[in-house]
N, C-alpha and C positions, 0 to 999 in steps of 0.2 A: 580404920582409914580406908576412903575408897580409891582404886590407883584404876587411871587410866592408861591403857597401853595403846602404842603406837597401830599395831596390829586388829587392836579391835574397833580404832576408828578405820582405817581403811577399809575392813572387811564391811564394816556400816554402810560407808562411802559407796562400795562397790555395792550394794545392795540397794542403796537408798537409787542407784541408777537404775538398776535392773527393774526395779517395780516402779520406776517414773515411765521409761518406755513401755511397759505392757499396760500401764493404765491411761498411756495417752488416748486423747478421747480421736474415735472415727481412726488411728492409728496413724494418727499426725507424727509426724518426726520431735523424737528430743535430744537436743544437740547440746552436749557439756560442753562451755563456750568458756576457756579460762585466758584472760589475758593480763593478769598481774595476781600477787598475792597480795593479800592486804589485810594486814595486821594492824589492829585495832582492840585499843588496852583503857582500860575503865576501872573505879573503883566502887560504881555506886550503881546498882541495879535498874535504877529508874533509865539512867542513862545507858546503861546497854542493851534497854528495849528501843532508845532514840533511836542508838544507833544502829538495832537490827532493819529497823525500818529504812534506815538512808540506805543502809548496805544492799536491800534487797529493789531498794529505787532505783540504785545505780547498774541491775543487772542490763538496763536498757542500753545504757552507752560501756559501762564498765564488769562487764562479768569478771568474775575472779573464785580466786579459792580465799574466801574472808576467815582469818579465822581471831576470833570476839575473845580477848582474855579479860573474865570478871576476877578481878584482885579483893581479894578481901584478907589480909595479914594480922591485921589485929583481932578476927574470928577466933574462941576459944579452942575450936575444936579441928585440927586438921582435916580435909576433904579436897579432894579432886576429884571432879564432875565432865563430863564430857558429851557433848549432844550435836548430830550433825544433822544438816536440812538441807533442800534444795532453794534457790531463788531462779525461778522462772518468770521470764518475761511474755506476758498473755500476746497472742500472735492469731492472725487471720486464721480463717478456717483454711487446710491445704498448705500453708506454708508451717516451716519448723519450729518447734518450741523452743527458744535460746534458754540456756539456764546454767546459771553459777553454783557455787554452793559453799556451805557457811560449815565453820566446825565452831562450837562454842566451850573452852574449858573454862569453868568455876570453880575458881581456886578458893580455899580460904586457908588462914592459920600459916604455917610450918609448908603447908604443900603449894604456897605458892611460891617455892624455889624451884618444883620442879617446872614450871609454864614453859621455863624457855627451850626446854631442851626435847620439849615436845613441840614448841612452835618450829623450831629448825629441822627437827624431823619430819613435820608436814607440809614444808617447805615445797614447790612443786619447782624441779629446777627448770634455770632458764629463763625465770620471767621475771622483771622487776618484783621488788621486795617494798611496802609503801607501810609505814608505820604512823597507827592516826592516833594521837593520843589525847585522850578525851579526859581532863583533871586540871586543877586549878595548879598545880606544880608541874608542869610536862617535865622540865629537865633535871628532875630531878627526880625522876619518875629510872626506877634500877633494871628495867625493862629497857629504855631505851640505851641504858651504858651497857647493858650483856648483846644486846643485836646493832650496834652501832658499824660494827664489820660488813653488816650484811643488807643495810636498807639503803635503799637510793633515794629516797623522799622519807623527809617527818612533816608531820602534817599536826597541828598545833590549831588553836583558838586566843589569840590573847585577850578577846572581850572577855574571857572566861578568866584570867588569870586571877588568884587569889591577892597576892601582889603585884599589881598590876605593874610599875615602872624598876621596880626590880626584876621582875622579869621579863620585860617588855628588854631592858637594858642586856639580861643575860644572852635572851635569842639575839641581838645587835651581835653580841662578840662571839654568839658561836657562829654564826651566820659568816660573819669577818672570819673564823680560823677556818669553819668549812671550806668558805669559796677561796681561801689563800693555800688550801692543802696543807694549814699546818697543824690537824691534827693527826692523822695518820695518811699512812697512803691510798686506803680507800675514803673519801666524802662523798657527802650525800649533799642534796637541796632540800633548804626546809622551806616549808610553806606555811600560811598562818590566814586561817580562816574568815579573819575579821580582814585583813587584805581583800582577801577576793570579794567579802561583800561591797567593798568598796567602788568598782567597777564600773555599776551608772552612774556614780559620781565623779567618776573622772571621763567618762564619756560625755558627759553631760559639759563639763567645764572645759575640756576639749574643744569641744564643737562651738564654742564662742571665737573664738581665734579661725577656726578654718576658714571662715570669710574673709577676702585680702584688707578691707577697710578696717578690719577691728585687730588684725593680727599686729598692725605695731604697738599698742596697747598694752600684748603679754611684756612685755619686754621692759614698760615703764609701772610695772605695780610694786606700791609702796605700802600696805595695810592687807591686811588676810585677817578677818573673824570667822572664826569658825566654832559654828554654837551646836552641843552635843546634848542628849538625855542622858541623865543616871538615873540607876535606882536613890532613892531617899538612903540617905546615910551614908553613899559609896560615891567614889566617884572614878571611874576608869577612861583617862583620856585617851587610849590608844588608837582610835578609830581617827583622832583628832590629828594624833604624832604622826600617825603615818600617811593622812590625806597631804598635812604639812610638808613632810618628809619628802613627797613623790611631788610637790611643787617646788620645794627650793634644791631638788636634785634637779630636776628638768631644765630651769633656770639659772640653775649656777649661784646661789645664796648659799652663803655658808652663818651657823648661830655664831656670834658675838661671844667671848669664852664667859664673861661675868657679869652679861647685861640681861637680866631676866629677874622679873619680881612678880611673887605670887602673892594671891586676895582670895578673900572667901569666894566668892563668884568669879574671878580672871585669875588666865595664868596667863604672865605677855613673854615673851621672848623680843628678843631683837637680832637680827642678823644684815647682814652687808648683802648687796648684789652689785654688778656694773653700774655703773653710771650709763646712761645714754645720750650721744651727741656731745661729749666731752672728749678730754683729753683720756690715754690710755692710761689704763689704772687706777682712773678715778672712781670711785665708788659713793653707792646712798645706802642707807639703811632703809631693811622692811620692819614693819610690824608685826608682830604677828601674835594675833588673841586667840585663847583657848580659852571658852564661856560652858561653862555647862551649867546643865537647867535640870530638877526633880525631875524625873518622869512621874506622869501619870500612873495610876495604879492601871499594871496590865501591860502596860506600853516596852515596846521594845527598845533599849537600848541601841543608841546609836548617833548618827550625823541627823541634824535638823537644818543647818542651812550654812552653806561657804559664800562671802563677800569677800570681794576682790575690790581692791580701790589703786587706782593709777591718780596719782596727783603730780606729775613729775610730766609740765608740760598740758597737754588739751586734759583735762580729767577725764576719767570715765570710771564705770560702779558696771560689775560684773555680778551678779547673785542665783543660787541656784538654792530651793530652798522646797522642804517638803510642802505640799499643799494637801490642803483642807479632803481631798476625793484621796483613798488609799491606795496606793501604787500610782500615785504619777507625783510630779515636781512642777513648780515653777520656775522658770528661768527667765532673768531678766536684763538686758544689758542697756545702761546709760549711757549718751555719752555728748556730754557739754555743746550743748547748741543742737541737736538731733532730737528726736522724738524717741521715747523707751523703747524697747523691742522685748515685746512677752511672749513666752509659748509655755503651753501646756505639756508635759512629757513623759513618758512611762518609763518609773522608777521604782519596778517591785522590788518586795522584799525576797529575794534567793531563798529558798526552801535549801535546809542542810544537804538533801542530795545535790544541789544546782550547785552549791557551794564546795562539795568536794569534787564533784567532775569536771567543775574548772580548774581543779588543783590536776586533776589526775589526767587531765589533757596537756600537760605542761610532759616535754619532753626530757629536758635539761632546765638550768637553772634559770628560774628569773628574775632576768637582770634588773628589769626595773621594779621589783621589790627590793631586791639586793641596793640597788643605791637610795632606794626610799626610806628603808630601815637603815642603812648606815648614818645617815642622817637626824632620822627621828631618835634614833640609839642616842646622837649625842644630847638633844632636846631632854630627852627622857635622862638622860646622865644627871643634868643639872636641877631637871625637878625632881630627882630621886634625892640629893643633896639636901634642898628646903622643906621636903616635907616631913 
């Protein structure tokens, strides 16, 4: 069995410096630039070449000391493997070379009990602790219950989940104990990947309302379709729960505890919002459809198009929907008696590094994920029950 020692990555570390500055070219400056640690846990090889890739994209805004645990438990043969490197971020001729640097242990068999007690030792103190867990089980994943003390951000993927509304529902309640402090006296913030690619599209459906003429409108929408891609055979709404989620928080809709009926193609929910221009109290119900559609062989997983419908008073049809040219959207708002209003808009696809450095720009918790997921959690509660 090969044992790696605390001692002999260091001394690596400290080497792998030493011969980055004597081979800098023209004797440019190289500056070890560490500003969080970030621990990133994987079961499957393919994926923790993805991830060396984002880790070493992110040295631009995120240097750190990364260090990649490849889990492999069910491996016949115990091994612990250890490999460290530099990410350098390429820089003008005359100015300094910023660079992070990565430790990678591969675990397999028996010796991946020892991971954690080497992650904590190479710990760099002082600097936030950020745990990305890369696996269709994250919470269930025995790496995140031994460092649970010690991270301030989990960083999750739910497009990814295996069980998608079971554990779409789990991160809901831990989300709910972390941000209530009740499961220990240190909590962390979690973050969830398919959140943040959501982003244009809530900018996007945003910026319908900022004009004063269309913003009374938000207020009277009664129907939400929201049509998503799957893979053939699968079908994972969560991109769906939580665009939903972070609408009927913002608005104040809450889901109906037993009005929800699923179809091969719709899943409908129904939930309450204000009433408008009534009396206090009064209330209407939304609609609210979940459609998904096969994806194309190739095609990415994800949101295809949000419609908005206000019927409650002058109508009007709000829609934001992928368009035919890649990276942009159309948007288009109607509104009873007025002429359409179309624009064209840029709606790329986030590259995984885009994706975690907007996670990793987050200071403290956020909150409007936290009420977008409290919500979609209970969405997700009831189609966990029917399906």
């Amino acid at each position: 069995m090969t044992m790696v020692e605390i001692g002999a990555i260091e001394h690596e570390l400290r080497q792998l410096w030493s011969e980055s500055a004597e081979k800098a070219p023209d004797g440019q400056a190289v500056i070890r630039a560490l500003t969080l640690n970030l621990l990133a846990c994987t079961h499957d090889a393919e994926h923790a070449d993805r991830m060396t890739d984002a880790i070493q994209q992110l040295t631009a805004s995120h240097p750190s000391r990364a260090i990649l645990a490849l889990l492999q438990p069910d491996a016949p043969e115990p091994r612990l493997d250890g490999f460290v490197q530099a990410n350098c971020l390429l820089s003008r001729r005359g100015t300094p070379q910023v660079c992070g640097e990565q430790i990678t242990l591969d675990a397999r068999g028996s010796a991946v009990q020892q991971v954690v007690s080497l992650i904590l030792a190479l710990l760099v103190p002082d600097l936030p602790v950020v745990l990305w867990i890369n696996n269709p089980d994250p919470f269930a994943e025995p790496l995140l219950a031994r460092l649970r003390s010690v991270v301030d951000r989990v960083i999750v993927n739910s497009q990814a989940f295996a069980q998608p509304t079971s554990a779409f529902v789990q991160m809901a309640e831990l989300e709910r104990a972390v941000s209530s402090g009740g499961l220990a006296l240190h909590t962390f913030a979690i973050s969830d990947l398919t959140w943040a690619s959501l982003t244009p599209w809530r900018e996007l459906t945003a910026q319908f309302f900022d004009t004063r003429p269309l913003l009374p409108h938000l207020r009277r929408i009664d129907h939400v379709t929201i049509t998503y891609q799957v893979p053939s055979g699968a079908d994972n709404p969560v991109a769906g729960l939580l665009l939903a989620g972070w609408l009927a928080s913002c608005l104040d809709w809450m889901p109906l505890e037993d009005a929800f009926s699923l179809e091969p193609d719709l899943i409908r929910f129904y939930l309450r919002r204000p009433a408008v221009g009534v009396g206090t109290g009064a209330i209407r119900l939304v609609t609210l459809d979940l459609r998904p559609v096969e994806a194309a062989s190739g095609a990415t997983p994800g949101l295809l198009a949000l419609h908005l419908e206000a019927l409650d008073g002058v109508t009007a049809s709000f829609r934001v929907e992928r368009a035919e040219t890649p990276g942009y959207a159309l948007t288009t708002a109607t509104i009873a008696g007025m002429e359409p209003i179309s624009r064209l808009a840029r709606c790329e696809e986030p590259s995984l590094a885009d994706l975690l450095a907007a996670e990793l720009r987050l200071r403290h918790r956020d909150q409007t994920f936290s009420d977008a997921l409290r919500v979609a959690g209970l969405l997700a509660a009831r189609l966990r029950r029917d399906m």
